[in-house]
N, C-alpha and C positions, 0 to 999 in steps of 0.2 A: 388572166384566164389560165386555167389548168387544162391544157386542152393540146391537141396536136389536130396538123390540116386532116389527118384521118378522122377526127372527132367531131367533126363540121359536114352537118347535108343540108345542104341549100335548097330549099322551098320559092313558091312563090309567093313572098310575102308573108306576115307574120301570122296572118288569120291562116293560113294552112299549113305551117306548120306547128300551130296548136291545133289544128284538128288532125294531121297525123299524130300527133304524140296523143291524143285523145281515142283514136282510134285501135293505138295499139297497146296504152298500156289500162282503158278503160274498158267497163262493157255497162251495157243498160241497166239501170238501177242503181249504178256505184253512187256515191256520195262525195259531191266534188265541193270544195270550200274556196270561197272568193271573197276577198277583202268588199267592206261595205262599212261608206260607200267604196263604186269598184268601178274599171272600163267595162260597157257593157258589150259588147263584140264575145267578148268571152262567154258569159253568163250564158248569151244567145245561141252561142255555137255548142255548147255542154248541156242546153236543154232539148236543142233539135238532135240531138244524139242520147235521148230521154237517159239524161242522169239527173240525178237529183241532186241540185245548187242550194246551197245555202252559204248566206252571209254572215260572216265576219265579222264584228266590230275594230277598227285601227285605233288605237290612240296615238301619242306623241313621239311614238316609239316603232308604231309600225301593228302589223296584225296581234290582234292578241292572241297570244295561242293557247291561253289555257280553256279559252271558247269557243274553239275547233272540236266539231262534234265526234265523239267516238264512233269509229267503222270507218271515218276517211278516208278514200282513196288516194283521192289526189288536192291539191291545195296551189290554187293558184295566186301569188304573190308580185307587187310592184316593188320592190325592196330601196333602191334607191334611189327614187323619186315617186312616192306612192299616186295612184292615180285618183279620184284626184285633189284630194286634199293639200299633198305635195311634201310632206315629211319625208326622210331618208330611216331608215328600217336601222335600230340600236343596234351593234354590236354585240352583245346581250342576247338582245331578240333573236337576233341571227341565229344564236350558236342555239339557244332556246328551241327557235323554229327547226333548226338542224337535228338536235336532240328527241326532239318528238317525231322527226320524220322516223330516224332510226330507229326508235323505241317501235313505232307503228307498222312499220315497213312500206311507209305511204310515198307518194312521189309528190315534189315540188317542182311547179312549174314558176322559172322565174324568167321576169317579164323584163329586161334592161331599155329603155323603149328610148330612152334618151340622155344616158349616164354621162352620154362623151359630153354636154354642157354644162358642168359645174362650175360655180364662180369665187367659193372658199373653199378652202379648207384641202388635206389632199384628196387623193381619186379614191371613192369607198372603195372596198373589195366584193366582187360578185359572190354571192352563197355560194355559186360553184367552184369558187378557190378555193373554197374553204370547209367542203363537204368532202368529208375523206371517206364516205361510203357509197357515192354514186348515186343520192337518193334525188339530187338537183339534174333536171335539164333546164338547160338556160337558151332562150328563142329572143331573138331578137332580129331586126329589119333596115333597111338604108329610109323609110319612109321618114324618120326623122330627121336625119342627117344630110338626105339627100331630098325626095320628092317620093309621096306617093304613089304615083302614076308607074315608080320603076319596077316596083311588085315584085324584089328580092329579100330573101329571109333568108333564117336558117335555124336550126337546131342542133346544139353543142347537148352528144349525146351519148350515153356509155356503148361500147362498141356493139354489145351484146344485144341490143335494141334496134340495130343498122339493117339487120334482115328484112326485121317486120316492116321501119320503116321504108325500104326499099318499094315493099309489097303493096304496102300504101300507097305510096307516089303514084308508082304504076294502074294502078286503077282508080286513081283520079286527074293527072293529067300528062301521065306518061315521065316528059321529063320536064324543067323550067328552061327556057328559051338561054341556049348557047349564047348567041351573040354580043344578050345583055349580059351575060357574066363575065365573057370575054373583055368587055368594054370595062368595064368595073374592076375585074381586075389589073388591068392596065394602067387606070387611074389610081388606084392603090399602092401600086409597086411602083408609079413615077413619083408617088410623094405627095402629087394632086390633091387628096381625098385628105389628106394629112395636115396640109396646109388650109383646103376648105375648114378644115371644123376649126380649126383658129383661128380665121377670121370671123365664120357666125358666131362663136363663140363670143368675141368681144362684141359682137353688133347685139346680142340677144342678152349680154349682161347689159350691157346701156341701157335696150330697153328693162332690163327686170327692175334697176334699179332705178329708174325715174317712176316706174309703175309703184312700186312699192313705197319710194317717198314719197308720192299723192295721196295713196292709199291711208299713209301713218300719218300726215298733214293736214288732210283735210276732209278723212272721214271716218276720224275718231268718234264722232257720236253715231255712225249709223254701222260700219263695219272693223271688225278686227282679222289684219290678214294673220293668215298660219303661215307661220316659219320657214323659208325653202328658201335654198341657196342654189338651185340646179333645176333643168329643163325649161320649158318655150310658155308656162303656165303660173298665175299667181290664184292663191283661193282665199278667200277671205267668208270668216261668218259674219251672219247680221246679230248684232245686238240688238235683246230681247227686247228691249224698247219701240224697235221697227216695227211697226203693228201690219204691213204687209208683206206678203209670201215672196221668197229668193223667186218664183214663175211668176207673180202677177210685177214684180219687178222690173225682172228681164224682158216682159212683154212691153213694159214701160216705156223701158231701153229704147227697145226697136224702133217705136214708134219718134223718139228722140234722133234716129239716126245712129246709137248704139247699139252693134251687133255682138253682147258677149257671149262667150262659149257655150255655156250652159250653166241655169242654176243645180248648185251641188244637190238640191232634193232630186235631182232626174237622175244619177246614180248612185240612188238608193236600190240595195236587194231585198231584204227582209227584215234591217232594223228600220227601227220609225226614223224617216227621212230629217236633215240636221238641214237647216236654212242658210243659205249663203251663197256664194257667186264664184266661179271662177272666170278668171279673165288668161285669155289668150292672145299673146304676143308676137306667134313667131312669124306673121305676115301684113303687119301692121308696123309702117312706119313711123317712127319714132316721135317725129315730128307731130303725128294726130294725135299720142295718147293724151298728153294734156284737156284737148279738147273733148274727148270721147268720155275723159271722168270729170272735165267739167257739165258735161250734159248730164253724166249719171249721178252726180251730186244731186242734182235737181230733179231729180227723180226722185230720189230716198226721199229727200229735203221734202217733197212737195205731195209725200204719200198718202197724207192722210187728209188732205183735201181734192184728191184723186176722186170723181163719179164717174 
């Protein structure tokens, strides 16, 4: 990160501090652009603040930015682990997406929601290392790393926007609670937090990769997973040949005793929705997945004599 501890204001959790940065560098009617498919938290929070979203299309490489709609304001981005497809945003792309910001004078909001779990290759670089005109705030949360419930965030943000967001805080929940940042940081500075992510880190690479060798073993005829070496999620499409829907699926699922994430047609923005499954890891022990895609084989398997 390109940043100093003056560059960091701490939120409560990630969803409000995209809605300060929404508050202060948006206003109603702007044209905010979200990868699609995309996490929908966002999308929700940028319409009840009546802007106007539209979707993205990602490919292999991450958002396309030559179909980011002209008048943009703001663009909001999953760069290195897209949500939820799961690709890592090109290098390329990056500087592509960089390029356009400054051409535009638009802001990117980039979303790191779970970088610190990678299993190849080295650590990407944040857009915001690498954005030499301040057009990237970069928002990210201990919800991955640590547990939801602790509703600590923060946004890495040029100084010059520190007012507003000041102004913001303040008249929506004053400040975020002292004691838990005290405690967090202390866990931080004793090495604690440092040591946690390398242990889940190899617990959640074990599972990725017994997930994914199931996945490429033995459901070659009904899904092909996408590519991803990083975060607590694997997504896989269905081949065309699957004559039922990633929802009537997953509904399948459940009723099998498999509870996965979400099918990928549920976040969809505005392109026509892509069929497929993401499968979520990071609270499932390792020991059940075998059995949870052996249920879900039989699903696929058994779909079209499904009434």
């Amino acid at each position: 990160m390109r940043a100093t501890p003056e560059d960091v204001f701490v939120t409560s959790g990630f969803q409000q501090a995209l809605d300060l940065v929404a508050r202060v560098v948006l206003a109603p009617g702007d044209i905010v652009a979200v990868e699609d498919p995309g996490y929908p938290p966002p999308t929700m929070l940028f319409r009840s603040l009546r802007m106007r979203v539209v979707g993205v299309p990602v490919d292999e490489e991450g958002i396309v930015v030559a179909a980011i709609p002209a008048g943009t304001t703001l663009v909001y981005v999953t760069p290195s682990h897209q949500f939820p497809l799961g690709m890592s945003m090109s290098l390329p792309r990056r500087r592509q997406l960089l390029d356009w910001a400054d051409r535009t004078g638009a802001v990117i909001v980039e979303d790191d929601y779970d970088s610190e779990f990678r299993y190849a290759g080295r650590p990407l670089e944040p857009l915001q290392s690498i954005d030499e005109s301040w057009r990237v705030l970069y928002v990210g949360s201990f919800s991955k790393t640590m547990l939801p419930t602790l509703r600590l965030g923060f946004v890495v943000a040029p100084p010059s926007l520190f007012p507003a967001l000041r102004k913001a805080k303040l008249v929506t929940d004053w400040y975020t609670a002292k004691p838990m940042q005290d405690a967090l940081a202390q866990f931080i500075a004793e090495g604690q937090f440092a040591r946690h992510i390398r242990r889940m880190r190899r617990i959640y690479e074990d599972r990725h990769q017994l997930l994914v060798s199931i996945l490429e073993s033995r459901f070659g005829d009904v899904l092909e997973p996408i590519p991803s070496m990083a975060g607590m999620h694997v997504a896989a499409t269905l081949r065309p040949e699957v004559e039922l829907t990633d929802r009537e699926i997953a509904r399948r699922a459940r009723r099998a005793g498999v509870d996965l994430h979400m099918p990928i047609s549920s976040f969809a923005v505005t392109e026509p929705p892509r069929r497929g499954l993401v499968f979520g890891y990071g609270a499932i022990p390792i020991e059940h997945i075998p059995d949870g895609l052996l249920r879900l084989h039989d699903c696929c398997l058994n779909a079209r004599d499904d009434t």
